[in-house]
N, C-alpha and C positions, 0 to 999 in steps of 0.2 A: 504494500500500500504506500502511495506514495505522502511525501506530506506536506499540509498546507503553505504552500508560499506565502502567505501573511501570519504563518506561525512566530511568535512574539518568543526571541532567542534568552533561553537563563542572563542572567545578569552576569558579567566576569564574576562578581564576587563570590557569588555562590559557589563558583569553580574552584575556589583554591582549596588548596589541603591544609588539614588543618595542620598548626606544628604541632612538632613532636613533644612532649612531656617532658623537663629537665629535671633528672635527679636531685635533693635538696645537696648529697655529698658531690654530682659532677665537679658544680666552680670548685669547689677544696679541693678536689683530686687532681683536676689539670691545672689549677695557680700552685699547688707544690711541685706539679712536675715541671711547670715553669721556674720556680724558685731555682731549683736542682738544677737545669740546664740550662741558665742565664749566668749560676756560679759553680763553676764547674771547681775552684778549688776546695767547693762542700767535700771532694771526694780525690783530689789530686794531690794536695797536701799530705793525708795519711796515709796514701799508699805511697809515695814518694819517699817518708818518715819510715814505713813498713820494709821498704825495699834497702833505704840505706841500714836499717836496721838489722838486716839478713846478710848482708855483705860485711857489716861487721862481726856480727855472729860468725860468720863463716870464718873469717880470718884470725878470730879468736879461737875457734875448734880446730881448723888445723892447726895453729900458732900456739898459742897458748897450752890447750887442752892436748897437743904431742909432745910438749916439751918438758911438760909435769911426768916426776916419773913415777910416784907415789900413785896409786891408782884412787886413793879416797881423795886425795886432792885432785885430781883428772876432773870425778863427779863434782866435785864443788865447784871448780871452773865454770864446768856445764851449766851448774845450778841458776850462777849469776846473772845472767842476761835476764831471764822471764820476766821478773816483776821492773825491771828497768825498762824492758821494751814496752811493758803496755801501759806504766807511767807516760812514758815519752810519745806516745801515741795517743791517750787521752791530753796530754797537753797539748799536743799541739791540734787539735780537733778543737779543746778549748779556746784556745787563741782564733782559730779559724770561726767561732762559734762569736766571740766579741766583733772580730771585724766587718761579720756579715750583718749583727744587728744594727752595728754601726751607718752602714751604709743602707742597710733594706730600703727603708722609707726615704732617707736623701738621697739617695742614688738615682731614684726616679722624680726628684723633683729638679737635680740639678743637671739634668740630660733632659731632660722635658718629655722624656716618655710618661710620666704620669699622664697627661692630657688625651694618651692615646690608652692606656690602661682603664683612665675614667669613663672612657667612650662603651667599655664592655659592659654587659650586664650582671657584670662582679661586684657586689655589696665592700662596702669600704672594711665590713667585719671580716669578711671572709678572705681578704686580700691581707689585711695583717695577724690573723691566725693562720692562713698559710705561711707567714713569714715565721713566726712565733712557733709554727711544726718544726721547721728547721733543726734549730739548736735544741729545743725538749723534745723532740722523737727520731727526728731525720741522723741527726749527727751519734746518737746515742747508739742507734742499732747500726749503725754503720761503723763506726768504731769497734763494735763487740764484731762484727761479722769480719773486719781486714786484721783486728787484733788473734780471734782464736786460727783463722787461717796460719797468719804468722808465724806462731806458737806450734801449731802444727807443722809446720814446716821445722823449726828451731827444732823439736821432736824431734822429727826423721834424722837430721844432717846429727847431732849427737848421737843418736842410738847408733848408726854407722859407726861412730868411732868409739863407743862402748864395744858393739862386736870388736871390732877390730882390734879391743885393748885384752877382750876375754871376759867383759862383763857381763852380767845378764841385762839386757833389754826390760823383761820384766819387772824385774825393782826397781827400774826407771819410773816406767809408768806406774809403777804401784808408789812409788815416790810422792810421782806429781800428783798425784790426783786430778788428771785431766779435765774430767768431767766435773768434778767437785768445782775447781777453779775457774770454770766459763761459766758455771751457775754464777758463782761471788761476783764475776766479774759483770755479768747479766744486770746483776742486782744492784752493783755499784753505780753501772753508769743509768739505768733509768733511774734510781735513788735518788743519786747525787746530780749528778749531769743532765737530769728532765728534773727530776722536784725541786730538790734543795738547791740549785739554780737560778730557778724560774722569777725570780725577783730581778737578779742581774739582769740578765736576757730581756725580762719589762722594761728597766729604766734605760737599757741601751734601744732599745726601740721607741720608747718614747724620747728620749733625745733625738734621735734619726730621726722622728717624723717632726722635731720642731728646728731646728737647728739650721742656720742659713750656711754655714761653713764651720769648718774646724769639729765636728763635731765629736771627737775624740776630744777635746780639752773641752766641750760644754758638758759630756757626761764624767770629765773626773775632778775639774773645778770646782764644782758645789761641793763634794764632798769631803774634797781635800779642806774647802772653808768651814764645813761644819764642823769637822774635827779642830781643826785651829782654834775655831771659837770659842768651844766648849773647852780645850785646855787653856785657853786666858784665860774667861768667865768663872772658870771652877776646878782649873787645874785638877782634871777629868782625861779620860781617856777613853768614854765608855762605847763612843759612837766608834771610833778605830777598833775597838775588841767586838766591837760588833760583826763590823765588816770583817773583822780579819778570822773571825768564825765562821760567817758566812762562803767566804773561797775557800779555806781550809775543807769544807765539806761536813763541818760538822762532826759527831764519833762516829759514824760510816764511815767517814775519810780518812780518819786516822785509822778504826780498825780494818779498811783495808791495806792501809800503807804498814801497816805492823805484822800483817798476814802473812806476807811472803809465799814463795813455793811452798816451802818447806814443811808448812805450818799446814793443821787443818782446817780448811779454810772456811768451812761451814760454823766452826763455833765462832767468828768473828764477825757474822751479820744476825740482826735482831732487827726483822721486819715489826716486828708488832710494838717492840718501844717505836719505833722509828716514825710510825704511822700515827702513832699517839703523842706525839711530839709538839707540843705549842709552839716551836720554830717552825717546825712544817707548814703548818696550818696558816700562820702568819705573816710567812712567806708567801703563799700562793696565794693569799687575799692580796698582799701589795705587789704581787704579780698583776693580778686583775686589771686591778686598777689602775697600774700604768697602761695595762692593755685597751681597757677602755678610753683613755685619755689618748693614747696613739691613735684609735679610730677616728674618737671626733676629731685631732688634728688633718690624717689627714684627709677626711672630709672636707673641710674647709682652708687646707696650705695648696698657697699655688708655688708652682715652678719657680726657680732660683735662680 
């Protein structure tokens, strides 16, 4: 049947499709993989750390650990490295974790991509808790994952030269407690490096998002003046022992720094005080809060 030539055509509008449904997590999940692949030394740095870390291992095990001729001292050679390499591996993630908050928020206002970021239908909340996943989640398991790899590796190339000296392999491992110690280590860094953290990591991004230049000296000037003040005023020190408890890590930090290989490393964490802790708690309220004060900044900060 054919049809009417004076048939009255649908409206374009009615033709379109409708869009698709965004997920409330998409924007989070593509503005961190954006974070991740905008800075790529979130993950170049420690393995760079990891890598020179191995080469000196190396040259210590044939070097060192062949020239010992005592075989109990051989193993103690050995021993040394592990709790230095994954010190020097959360450090420097650390550091990498200050300068990225530093920049998060200024970075895009003094390159003038914010203009183009604001253009997307990315909420200002969601743009700096992706930044904020960074350093409390991104940096934390990323650490644990190029740290136990490491370690496994440091494993192998030692047990090699245990065979090769006539020792058992297995009292190595029954030594280390391999598994034991990637649990601690597990626990260390979302503990300390995602919780008892999470205050720094706030006020460096709230600085970033306010900050027209320098913003390394706007986030460590105030504080350096608070403390000054408080020692004229009241010849006090209380604001400096604050802070200087707060980087230290708190007793997690110490009782892993005190743990060593060596040691059993499961009796040196105590999640349950930990979590009970009015630092804790304290902490992640004055987390917030700078977090909420970075949003409305930069809701309303323009380009620099």
């Amino acid at each position: 049947m054919n049809t009417p030539s004076n048939a009255i055509p649908e409206p374009f509008d009615s033709q379109r499709i409708a869009p698709a449904v965004m997920s409330v997590t998409q924007p989070m999940y593509w503005s961190i993989r954006r974070e991740v692949w905008e800075n790529r030394s979130i993950y170049i740095a420690p393995l760079a750390v990891a890598a020179v870390t191995l080469f000196g291992f190396l040259i210590a095990t044939i070097g060192r650990a062949m020239s010992v001729t005592n075989l109990a001292q051989r193993r103690a050679v050995l021993e040394e490295p592990y709790t230095f390499a994954s010190l020097l591996i959360m450090g420097t993630t650390f550091v990498v974790a200050v300068f990225y908050c530093l920049d998060a928020l200024h970075g895009e206002r003094r390159d003038r991509s914010i203009l183009f970021w604001k253009s997307l239908p990315v909420s200002d909340l969601t743009t700096v808790l992706s930044k904020a996943s960074i350093p409390l989640l991104i940096l934390p398991l990323l650490t644990f994952a190029i740290t136990v790899v490491m370690q496994w590796i440091m494993l192998l190339l030692s047990g090699l030269v245990l065979v090769g000296s006539g020792l058992s392999v297995a009292t190595q491992w029954t030594h280390f407690s391999f598994f034991q110690m990637s649990l601690m280590l597990l626990y260390h860094l979302v503990a300390i490096h995602g919780l008892w953290y999470a205050p720094i990591y706030g006020w460096l991004l709230l600085v970033s998002g306010w900050a027209r230049r320098a913003a390394f000296l706007w986030a460590a000037l105030p504080l350096l003046a608070i403390g000054i003040v408080e020692k004229i005023a009241f010849n006090t020190s209380h604001f400096g022992a604050m802070l200087g408890y707060r980087l230290s890590g708190g007793p997690e930090g110490a009782a892993f720094t005190a743990g060593g290989m060596s040691m059993d490393p499961l009796t040196q964490i105590h999640p349950g005080q930990f979590l009970i802790s009015p630092g804790l708690w304290i902490g992640l309220a004055i987390a917030a809060a700078f977090l909420a004060a970075a949003v409305r900044l930069r809701r309303y900060r323009e380009p620099v």
